[in-house]
C-alpha positions as CSV (number, residue, x, y, z in Angstrom):
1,X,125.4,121.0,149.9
2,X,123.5,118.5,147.9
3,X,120.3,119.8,145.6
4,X,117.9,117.8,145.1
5,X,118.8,117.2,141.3
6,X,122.5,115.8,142.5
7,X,124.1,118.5,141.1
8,X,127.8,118.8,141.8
9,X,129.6,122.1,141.7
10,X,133.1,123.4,142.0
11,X,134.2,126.9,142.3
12,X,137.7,128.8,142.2
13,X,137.7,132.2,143.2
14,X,140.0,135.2,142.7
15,X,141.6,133.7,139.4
16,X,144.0,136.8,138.5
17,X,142.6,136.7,134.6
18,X,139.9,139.1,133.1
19,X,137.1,137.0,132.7
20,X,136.5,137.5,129.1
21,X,139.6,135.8,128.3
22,X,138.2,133.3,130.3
23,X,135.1,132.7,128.4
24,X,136.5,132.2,125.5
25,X,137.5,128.9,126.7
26,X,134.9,127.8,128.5
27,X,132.5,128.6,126.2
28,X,134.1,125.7,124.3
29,X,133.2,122.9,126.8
30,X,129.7,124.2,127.9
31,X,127.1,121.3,127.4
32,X,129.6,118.8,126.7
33,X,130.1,115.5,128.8
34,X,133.0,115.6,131.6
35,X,135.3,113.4,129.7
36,X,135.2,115.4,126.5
37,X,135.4,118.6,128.0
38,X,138.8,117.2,129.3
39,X,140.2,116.4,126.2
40,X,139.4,120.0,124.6
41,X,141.1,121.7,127.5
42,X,144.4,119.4,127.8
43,X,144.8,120.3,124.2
44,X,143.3,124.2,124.2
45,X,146.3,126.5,123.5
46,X,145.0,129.6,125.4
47,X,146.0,130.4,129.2
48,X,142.8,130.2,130.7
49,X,142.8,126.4,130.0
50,X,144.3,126.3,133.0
51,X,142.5,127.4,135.1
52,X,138.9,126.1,133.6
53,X,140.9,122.3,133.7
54,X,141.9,122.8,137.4
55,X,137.8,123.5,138.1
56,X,136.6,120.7,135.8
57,X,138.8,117.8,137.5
58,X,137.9,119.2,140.9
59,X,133.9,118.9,140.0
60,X,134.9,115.3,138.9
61,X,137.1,114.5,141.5
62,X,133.8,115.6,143.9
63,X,131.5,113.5,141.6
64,X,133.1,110.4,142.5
65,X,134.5,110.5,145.9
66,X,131.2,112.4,147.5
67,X,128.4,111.0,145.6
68,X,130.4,107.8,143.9
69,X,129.1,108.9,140.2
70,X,131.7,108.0,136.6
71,X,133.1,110.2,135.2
72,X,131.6,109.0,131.8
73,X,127.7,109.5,133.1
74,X,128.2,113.3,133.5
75,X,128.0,116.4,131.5
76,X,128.5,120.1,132.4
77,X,124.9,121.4,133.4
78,X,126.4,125.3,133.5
79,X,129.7,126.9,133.4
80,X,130.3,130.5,134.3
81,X,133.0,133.6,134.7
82,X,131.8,136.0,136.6
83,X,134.0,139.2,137.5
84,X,135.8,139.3,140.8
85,X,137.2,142.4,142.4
86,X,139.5,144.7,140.2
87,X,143.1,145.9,141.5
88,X,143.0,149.1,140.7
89,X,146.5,150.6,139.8
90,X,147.6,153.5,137.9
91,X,150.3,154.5,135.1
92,X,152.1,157.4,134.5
93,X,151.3,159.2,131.2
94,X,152.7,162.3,129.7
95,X,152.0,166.1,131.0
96,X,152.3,164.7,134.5
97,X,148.7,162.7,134.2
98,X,148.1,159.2,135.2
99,X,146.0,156.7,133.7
100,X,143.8,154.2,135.9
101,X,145.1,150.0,134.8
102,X,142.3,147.6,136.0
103,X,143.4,144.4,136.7
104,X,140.8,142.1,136.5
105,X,140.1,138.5,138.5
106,X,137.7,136.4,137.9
107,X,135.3,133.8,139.3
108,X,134.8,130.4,137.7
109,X,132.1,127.9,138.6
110,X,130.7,124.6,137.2
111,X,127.9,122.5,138.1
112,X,128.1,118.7,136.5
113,X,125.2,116.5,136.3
114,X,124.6,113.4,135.6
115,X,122.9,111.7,132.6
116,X,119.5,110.7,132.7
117,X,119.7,107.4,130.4
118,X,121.0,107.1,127.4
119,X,120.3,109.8,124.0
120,X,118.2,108.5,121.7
121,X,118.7,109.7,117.8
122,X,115.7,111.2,116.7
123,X,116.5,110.7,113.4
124,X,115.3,114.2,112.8
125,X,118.0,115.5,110.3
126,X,119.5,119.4,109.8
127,X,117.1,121.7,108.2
128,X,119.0,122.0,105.1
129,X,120.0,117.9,104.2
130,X,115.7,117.7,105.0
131,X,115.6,120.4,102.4
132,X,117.5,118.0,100.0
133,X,115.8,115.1,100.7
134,X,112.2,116.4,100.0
135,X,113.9,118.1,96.8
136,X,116.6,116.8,95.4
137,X,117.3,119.7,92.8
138,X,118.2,122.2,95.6
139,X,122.1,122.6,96.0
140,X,123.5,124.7,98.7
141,X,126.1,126.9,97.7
142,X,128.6,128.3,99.8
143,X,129.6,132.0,99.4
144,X,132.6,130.8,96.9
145,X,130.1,129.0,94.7
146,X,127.5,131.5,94.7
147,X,127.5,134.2,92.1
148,X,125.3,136.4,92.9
149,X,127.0,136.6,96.3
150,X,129.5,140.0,96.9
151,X,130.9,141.5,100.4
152,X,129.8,144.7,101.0
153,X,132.2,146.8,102.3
């Protein structure tokens, strides 16, 4: 079950939720360490939290009792939703015709690794505070401060 990496994954299968609702929130955790990750979900607002929490403490909870890893020294390596199968049911519309509903499940995995030593600052800055620095008479202007800015519509 191991790879030789020591990645650690956890799946849950046939979550009745479409999963573009559920990338929404996971998108929001991917590449983040274990520990943060659980503090955006507990206080995510959207339904699929759920779900994506009850996955995340399960990878963690396999961390530590199969290969005896903290909780602090990993980070999310990849998160996914795939599709799962679709109930297929159908509604009645007017004129006698029917219209197909899909209900959609999904499939949620994560793979947590750990951290290889600690992140070093490269001291490399953004690319528009370097801008700044090397000229000090640039200003960046948002789109409020910027005249010759309009919204084409």
């Amino acid at each position: 079950m191991t790879k030789s990496t020591m990645e650690i994954t956890a799946k849950a299968k046939f979550i009745r939720m479409s999963p573009r609702k559920v990338r929404l929130v996971i998108d929001m955790i991917r590449g983040k360490k274990a520990g943060d990750a659980l503090d955006i979900l507990s206080f995510s607002t959207k339904w699929a939290r759920e779900p994506a929490l009850r996955v995340l403490k399960s990878a963690i909870a396999n961390a530590e009792h199969n290969f005896k890893l903290q909780k602090d020294n990993l980070y999310i390596k990849t998160i996914k939703a795939d599709g799962g199968p679709m109930m297929k049911r159908w509604l009645p519309r007017a004129f006698g015709r029917a219209a197909p509903v899909r209900k959609r499940t999904s499939h949620i995995t994560i793979v947590l690794d750990e951290v290889k030593g600690e992140t070093k600052d490269t001291g490399k800055k953004p690319i528009i505070e370097a801008r700044q620095a090397r000229n000090p008479k640039i200003k960046i202007l948002n789109h409020k401060q910027n005249k010759n800015f309009k919204i084409k519509k």
